[in-house]
C-alpha positions as CSV (number, residue, x, y, z in Angstrom):
1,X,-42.1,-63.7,-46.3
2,X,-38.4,-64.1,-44.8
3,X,-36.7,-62.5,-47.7
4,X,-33.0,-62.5,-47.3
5,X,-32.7,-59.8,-50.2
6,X,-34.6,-57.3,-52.3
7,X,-34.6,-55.5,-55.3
8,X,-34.7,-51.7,-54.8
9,X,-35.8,-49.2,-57.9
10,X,-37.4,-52.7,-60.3
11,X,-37.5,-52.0,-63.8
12,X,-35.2,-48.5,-63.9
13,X,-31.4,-48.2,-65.2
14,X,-30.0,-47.9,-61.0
15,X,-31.3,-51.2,-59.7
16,X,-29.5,-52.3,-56.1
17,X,-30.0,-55.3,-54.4
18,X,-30.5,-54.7,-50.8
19,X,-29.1,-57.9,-48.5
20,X,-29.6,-58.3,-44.8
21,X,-26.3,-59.4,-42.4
22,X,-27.2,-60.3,-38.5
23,X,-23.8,-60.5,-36.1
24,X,-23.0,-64.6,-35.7
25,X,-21.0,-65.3,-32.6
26,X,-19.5,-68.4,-34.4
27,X,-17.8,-66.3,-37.5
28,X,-17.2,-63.7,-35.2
29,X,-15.1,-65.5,-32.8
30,X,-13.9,-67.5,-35.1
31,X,-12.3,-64.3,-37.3
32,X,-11.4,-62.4,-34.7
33,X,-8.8,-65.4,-34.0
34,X,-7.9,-65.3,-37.6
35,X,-7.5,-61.9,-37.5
36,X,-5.4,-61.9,-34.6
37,X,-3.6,-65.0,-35.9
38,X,-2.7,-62.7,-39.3
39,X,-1.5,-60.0,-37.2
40,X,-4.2,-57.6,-37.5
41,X,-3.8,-57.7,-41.6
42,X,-7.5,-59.2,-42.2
43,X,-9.3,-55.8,-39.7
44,X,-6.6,-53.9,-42.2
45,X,-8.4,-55.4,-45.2
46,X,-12.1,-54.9,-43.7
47,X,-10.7,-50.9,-43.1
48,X,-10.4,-51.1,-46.7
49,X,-12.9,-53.3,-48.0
50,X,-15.9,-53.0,-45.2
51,X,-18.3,-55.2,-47.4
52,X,-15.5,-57.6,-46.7
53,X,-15.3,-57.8,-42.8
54,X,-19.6,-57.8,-43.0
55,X,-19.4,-61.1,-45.1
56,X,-16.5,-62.4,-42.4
57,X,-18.5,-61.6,-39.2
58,X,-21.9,-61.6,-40.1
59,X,-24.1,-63.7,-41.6
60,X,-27.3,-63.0,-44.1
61,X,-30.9,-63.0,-42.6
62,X,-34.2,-61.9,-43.4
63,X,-34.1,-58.1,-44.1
64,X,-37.0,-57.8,-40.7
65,X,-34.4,-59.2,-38.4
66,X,-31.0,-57.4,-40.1
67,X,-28.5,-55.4,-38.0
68,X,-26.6,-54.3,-41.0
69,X,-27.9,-53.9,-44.7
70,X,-25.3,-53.9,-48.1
71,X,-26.9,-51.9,-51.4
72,X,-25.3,-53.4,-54.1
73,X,-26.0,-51.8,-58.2
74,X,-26.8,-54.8,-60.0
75,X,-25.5,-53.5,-63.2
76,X,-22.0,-53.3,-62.1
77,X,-22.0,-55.0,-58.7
78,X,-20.1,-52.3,-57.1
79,X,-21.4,-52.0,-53.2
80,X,-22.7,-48.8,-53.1
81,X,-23.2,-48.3,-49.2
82,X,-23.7,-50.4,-46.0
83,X,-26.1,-49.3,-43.0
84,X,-26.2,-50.7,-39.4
85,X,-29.0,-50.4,-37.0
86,X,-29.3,-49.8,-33.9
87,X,-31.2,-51.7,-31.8
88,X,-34.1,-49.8,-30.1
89,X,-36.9,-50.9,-27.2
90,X,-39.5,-48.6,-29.0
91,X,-42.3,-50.7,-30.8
92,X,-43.6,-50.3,-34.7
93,X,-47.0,-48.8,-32.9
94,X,-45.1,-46.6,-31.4
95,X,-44.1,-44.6,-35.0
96,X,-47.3,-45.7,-36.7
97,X,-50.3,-45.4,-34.0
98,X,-53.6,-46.9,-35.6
99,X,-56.2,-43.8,-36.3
């Protein structure tokens, strides 16, 4: 299943949508020259707004191959948090070795 979302806490009052982001050269490059075109006021507007700047230089994925995850309360759509990860060399055997 490539699932570019996911519904966190089904059925209960909290509900949050959980959407994967992977960097994109293209949108990065190409608002980075925006930015810089603006006079820094768009990276002013990400400070403030960081779900923002993910939706400008990233673009949504699968949740397996996400560098950066948004929660999002589907009740009131407010973004509750965003979460990037690190890329690591260690394998999924390597945290969950078969008895």
């Amino acid at each position: 299943m490539n699932k570019i979302s996911t519904v966190l806490i089904k059925g209960e009052e909290d509900e949050l949508t959980c959407i994967g982001y992977k960097r994109d050269t293209f949108k990065s490059i190409f608002s980075h020259i925006i930015s810089i075109l603006l006079a820094g006021v768009p990276y002013l507007i990400g400070y403030w707004k960081p779900n923002w700047s993910i939706k400008w230089f990233r673009s949504k994925c699968p949740l397996f191959l996400a560098d950066t995850v948004i929660l999002e309360e589907i009740a009131t759509g407010q973004i509750i948090s965003e979460y990037n990860f690190l890329p690591t060399k260690k394998k999924l055997t390597d945290f969950c070795p078969s008895t």
